[in-house]
C-alpha positions in Angstrom: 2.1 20.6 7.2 2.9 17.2 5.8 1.8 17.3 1.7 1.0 14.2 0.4 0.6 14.0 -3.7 -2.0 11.6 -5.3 -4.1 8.9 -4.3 -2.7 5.1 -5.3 -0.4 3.7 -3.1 -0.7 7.1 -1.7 -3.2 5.7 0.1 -0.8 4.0 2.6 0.7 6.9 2.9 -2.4 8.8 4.2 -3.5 5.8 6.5 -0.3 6.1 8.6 -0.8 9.7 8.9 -3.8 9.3 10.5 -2.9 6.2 12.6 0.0 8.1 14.0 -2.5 11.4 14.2 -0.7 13.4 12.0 -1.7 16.8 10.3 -1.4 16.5 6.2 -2.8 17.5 3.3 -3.7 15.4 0.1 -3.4 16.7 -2.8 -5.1 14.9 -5.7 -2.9 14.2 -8.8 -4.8 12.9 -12.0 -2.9 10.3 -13.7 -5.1 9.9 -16.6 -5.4 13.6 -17.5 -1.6 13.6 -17.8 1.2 15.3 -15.1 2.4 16.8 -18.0 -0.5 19.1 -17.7 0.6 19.3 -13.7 3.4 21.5 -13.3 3.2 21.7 -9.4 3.4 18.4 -9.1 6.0 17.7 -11.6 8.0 19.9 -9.7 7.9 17.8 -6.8 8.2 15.0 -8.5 9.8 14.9 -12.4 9.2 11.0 -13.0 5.7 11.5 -12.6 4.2 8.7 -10.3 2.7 9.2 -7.2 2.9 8.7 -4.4 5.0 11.9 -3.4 5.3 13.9 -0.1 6.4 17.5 0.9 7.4 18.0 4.9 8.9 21.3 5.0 12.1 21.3 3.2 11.8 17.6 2.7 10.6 16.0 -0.9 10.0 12.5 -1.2 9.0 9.5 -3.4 8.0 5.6 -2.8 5.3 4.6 -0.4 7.5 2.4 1.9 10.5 5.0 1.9 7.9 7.5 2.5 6.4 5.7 5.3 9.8 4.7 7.3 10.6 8.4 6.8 7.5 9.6 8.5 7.7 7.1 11.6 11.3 7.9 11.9 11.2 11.7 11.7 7.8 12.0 13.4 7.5 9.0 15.6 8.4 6.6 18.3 5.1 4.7 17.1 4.4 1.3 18.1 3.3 0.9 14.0 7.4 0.6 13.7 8.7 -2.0 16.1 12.3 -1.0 17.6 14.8 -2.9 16.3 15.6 -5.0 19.4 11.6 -5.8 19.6 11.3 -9.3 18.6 8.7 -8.1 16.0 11.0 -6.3 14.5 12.3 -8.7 11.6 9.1 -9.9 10.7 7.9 -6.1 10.5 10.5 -5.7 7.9 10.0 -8.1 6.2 6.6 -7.8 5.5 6.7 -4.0 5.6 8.9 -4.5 2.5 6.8 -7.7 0.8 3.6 -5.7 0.5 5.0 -3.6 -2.4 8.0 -5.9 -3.6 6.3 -9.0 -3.7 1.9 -8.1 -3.6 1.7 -4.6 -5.0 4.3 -4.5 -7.8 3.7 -7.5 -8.8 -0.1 -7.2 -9.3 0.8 -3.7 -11.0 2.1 -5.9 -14.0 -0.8 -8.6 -14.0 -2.9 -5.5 -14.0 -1.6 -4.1 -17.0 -1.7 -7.6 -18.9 -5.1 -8.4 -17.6 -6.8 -4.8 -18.2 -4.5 -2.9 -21.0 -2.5 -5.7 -22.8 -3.4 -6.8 -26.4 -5.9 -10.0 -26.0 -2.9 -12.3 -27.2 -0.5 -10.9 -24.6 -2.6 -11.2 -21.5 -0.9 -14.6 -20.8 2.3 -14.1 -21.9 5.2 -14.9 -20.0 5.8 -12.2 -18.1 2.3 -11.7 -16.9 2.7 -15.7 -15.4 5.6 -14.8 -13.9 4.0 -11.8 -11.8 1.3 -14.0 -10.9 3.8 -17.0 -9.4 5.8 -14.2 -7.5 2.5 -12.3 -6.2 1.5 -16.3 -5.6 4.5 -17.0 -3.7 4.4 -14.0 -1.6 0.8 -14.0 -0.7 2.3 -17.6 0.7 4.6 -16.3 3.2 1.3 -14.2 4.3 -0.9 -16.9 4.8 1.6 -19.1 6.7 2.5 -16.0 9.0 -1.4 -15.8 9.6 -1.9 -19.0 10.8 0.5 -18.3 13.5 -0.3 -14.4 14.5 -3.5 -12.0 14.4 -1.5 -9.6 12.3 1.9 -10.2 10.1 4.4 -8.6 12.8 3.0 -10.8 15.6 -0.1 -9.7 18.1 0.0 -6.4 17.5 -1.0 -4.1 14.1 1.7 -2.3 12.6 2.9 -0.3 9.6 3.5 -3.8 7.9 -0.2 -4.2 7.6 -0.8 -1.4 6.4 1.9 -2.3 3.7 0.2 -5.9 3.1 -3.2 -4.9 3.0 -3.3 -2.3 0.2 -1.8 -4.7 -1.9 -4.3 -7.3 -1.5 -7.0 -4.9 -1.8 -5.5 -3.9 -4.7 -4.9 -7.1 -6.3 -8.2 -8.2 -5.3 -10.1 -5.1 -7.3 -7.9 -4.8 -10.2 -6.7 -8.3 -11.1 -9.4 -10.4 -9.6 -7.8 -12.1 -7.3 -9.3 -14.5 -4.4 -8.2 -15.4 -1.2 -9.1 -17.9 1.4 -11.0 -17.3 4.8 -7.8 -16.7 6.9 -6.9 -13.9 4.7 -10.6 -12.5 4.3 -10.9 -12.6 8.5 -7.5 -10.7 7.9 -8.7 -8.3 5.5 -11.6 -7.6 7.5 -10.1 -7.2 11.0 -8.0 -4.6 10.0 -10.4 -2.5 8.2 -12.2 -2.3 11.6 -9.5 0.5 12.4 -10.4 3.8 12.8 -7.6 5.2 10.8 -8.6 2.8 8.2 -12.1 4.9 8.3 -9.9 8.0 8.3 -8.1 7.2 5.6 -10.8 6.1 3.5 -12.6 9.7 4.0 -10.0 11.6 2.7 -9.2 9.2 0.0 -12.3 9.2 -2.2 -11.2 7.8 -5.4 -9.9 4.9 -3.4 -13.3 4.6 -1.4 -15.1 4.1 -3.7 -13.6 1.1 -4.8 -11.7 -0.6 -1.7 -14.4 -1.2 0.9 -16.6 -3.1 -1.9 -13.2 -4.9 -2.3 -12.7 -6.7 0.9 -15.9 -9.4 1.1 
């Protein structure tokens, strides 16, 4: 039975397992009442973020690294492109962009936004995150107006990926986006395993949904 530790960007994590039908386990992990306090979990994971998985013998950190992992050791799934499918580079790509470029960077113009001093909510480093998170959300849109979904005509892992992030963004830094991203947004939350996912994650139910419209 696949463990998965915490909610977050556990999330993805927990929406692949259930596109790709997998049996798991999630196992809540409270940030703010410290994982000093957590012993199990530090045990899994000493650096104290989550997400974090357990498969067997197998301990693992990083929502994207987790994710490969899981379609690698418990796949073929058509949510990971081969690599001599044409989709495959832009699968990468984007697989990889929804954390580098959307997620991380809206991490740190969270923090300045909803935690930072009032005089340091617009410091440089906060304007930087937002060109990069800016930037990246480009490539998206330009990718959208040529396919349904950011790996071509078919939904993959990548979405996944690309979507948290901008739901994400959306709740915690206020971020808009335009109608092709909205019709995005909205056509893959139509999946089932989106549903799924949602269920078992109820800290980020209650939030994500609302996010989207």
């Amino acid at each position: 039975m696949i463990t998965v530790f915490g909610e977050g960007r556990g999330f993805r994590v927990v929406w692949l397992l259930e596109e790709m039908g997998l049996p798991y386990r999630l196992r809540p992990v409270d940030l703010l009442a410290g994982v000093q306090n957590d012993p199990e979990f530090l045990e899994i994971n000493p650096a104290g973020f989550i997400p974090a998985i357990r498969d067997d013998d197998v301990v693992m950190v990083e929502s994207i690294a987790i994710m490969e992992y899981l379609m690698a050791r418990h796949g073929p799934t058509p949510l990971a492109p081969a690599s001599a499918d044409a989709a495959f580079p832009l699968y990468q790509q984007f697989l990889h962009l929804g954390e580098a470029g959307l997620a991380a960077s809206a991490y740190f113009i969270s923090g300045a936004r909803n935690i930072a001093p009032e005089s340091e909510r617009n410091n440089w480093s906060a304007r930087q995150a937002m060109y990069v998170f800016e930037s990246r959300l480009g490539l998206v849109t330009r990718q959208l107006e040529r396919t349904p979904y950011l790996a071509g005509a078919a939904f993959t892992a990548a979405d996944i990926s690309v979507v948290y992030a901008l739901l994400m963004a959306r709740r915690n830094c206020g971020i808009a986006y335009g109608g092709l991203e909205e019709a995005y947004i909205a056509r893959v939350m139509t999946r089932r395993g989106f549903d799924q996912a949602m269920e078992a994650c109820q800290a980020t139910g209650s939030w994500a949904p609302s996010a989207s419209g």
